[in-house]
N, C-alpha and C positions, 0 to 999 in steps of 0.2 A: 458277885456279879452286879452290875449298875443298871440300874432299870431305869429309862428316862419319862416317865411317867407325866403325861400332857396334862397341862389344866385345861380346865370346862369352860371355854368363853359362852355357853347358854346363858347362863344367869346377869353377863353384860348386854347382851341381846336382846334377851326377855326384859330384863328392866330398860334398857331406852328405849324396846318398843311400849313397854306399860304404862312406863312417868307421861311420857309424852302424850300417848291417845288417851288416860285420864283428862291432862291438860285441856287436849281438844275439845272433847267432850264435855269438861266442864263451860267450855264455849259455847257448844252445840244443844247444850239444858238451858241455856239463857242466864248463866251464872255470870260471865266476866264477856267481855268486848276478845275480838280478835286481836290480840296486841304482839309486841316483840317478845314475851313470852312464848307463847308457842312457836312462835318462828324461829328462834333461836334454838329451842329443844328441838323443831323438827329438823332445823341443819345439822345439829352438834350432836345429841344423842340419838333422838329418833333414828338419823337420817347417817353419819359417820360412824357412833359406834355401834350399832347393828352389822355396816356394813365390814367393819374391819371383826366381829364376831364371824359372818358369814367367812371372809377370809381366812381365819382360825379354823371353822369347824371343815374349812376343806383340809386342812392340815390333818385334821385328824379322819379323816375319811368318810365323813357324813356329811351326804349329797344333801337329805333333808335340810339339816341347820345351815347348811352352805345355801340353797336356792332360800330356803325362807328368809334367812338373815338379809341376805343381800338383797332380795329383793323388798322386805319393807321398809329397808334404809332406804335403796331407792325410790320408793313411793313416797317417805317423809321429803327429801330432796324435790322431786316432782310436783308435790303439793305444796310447798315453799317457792317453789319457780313458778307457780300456777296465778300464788297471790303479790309474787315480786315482781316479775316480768311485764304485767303491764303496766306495774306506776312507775318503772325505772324507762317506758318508755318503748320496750323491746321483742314488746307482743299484742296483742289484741285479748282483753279478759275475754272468759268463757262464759257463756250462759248457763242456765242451771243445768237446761237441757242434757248438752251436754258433757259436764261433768258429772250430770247423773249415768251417761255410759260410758265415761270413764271410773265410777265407782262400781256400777254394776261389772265390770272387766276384772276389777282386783276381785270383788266378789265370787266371781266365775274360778278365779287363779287361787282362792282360800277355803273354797268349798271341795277342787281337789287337793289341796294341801292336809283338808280335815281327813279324809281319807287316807293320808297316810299318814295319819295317828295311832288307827285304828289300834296299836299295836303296842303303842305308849303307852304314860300312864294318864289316867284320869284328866287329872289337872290340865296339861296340857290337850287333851282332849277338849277340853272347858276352853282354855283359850281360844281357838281356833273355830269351835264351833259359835261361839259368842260374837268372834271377829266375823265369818260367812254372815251372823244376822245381820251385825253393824251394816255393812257393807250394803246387803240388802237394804235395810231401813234406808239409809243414807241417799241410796241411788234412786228408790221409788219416793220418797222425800221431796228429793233435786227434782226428780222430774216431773210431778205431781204438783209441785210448788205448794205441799203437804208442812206445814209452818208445823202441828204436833205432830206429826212423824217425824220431824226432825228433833224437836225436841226431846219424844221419846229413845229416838236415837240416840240420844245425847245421855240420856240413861243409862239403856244398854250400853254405850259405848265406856262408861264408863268402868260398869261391873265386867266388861272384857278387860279395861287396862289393871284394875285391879284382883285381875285373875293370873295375870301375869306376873306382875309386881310379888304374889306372893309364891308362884312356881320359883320366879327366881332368886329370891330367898328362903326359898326349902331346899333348894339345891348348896347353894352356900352354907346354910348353916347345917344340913343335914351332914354334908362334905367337912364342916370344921371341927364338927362336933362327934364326929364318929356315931351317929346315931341319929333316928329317925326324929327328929324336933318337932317339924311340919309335916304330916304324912300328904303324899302326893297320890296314892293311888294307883300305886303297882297293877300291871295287868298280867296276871299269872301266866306266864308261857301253856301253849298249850302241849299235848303231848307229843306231838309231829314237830313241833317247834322244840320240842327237846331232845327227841331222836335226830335232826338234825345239826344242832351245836354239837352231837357227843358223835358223831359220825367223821 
């Protein structure tokens, strides 16, 4: 009998959302200038392959990795047309103001995303809720015109991208290797949740 057995595009997901928001972040700590680095990760991986991950995991039937993926591709995309659009001429920049409520919005959109973790394991628990602070810091930062909040943001934002970066490489190598390499943090079913799989 032939089983066609799907591969996990999570771990290409989780890694161009991770490389990238370290990147940023390394920006946001006062480490390196805004340059075509991040702008290019936020097109090409941030921003495409997240989204074409999001389009896999609808393949596979999870709405989760399908709305998350897709939509922080699209945000990487969004925040590249935020800082391209008005030197190419084709928009008006934004003030802090309001790209502070435009961060507080994703924040709003990642705070219920953390909740449907609740159910996963750990690790990505860790992402998502690290990402709801980013987003906070970021937004009252922006609005505040809070120069160490940002920076500290820049912090946290980091230890969020490199919380991802290693979900998904525990997913890979955990997958290649037949065995638990990086443990992730299984969330034990509970027992209502196990009467219902065997039902």
């Amino acid at each position: 009998m032939h089983t066609n057995k799907l591969a996990n595009p999570g771990p290409l997901g989780l890694m161009g959302f991770g490389m990238t928001t370290v990147l940023l972040n390394l920006h946001n700590a006062g480490f390196f200038p805004l340059t075509s680095v991040i702008l290019s990760m936020g097109i090409f991986f941030g921003g495409l392959a997240q989204i074409l991950a999001g389009l896999l995991e609808y393949k596979k039937g999870n709405t989760f990795g399908l709305t998350a993926f897709t939509a922080y591709g699209s945000f990487w995309l969004s925040l590249v047309g935020m800082l391209l659009l008005p030197r190419l001429g084709l928009a008006e920049p934004t003030d802090a103001t309001f790209l502070g409520v435009y961060l507080a919005l994703w924040g709003i959109f990642t705070l219920f995303m953390y909740f449907g973790t609740l159910r996963a394991n750990r690790a990505l628990q860790l992402v998502f809720a690290s990402l709801t602070l980013l987003f906070a810091l970021l937004a009252i930062g922006n609005i505040t015109g809070n120069a160490a909040i940002l920076r500290f943001a820049g912090y946290e934002g980091m230890l969020c991208g490199a919380s991802a970066i290693y979900l998904a490489m525990a997913e890979v190598l955990n997958e290649q290797l037949g065995r638990k390499v990086l443990p992730i943090g299984e969330v034990k079913p509970t027992a209502e949740a196990r009467l219902a799989t065997q039902a």
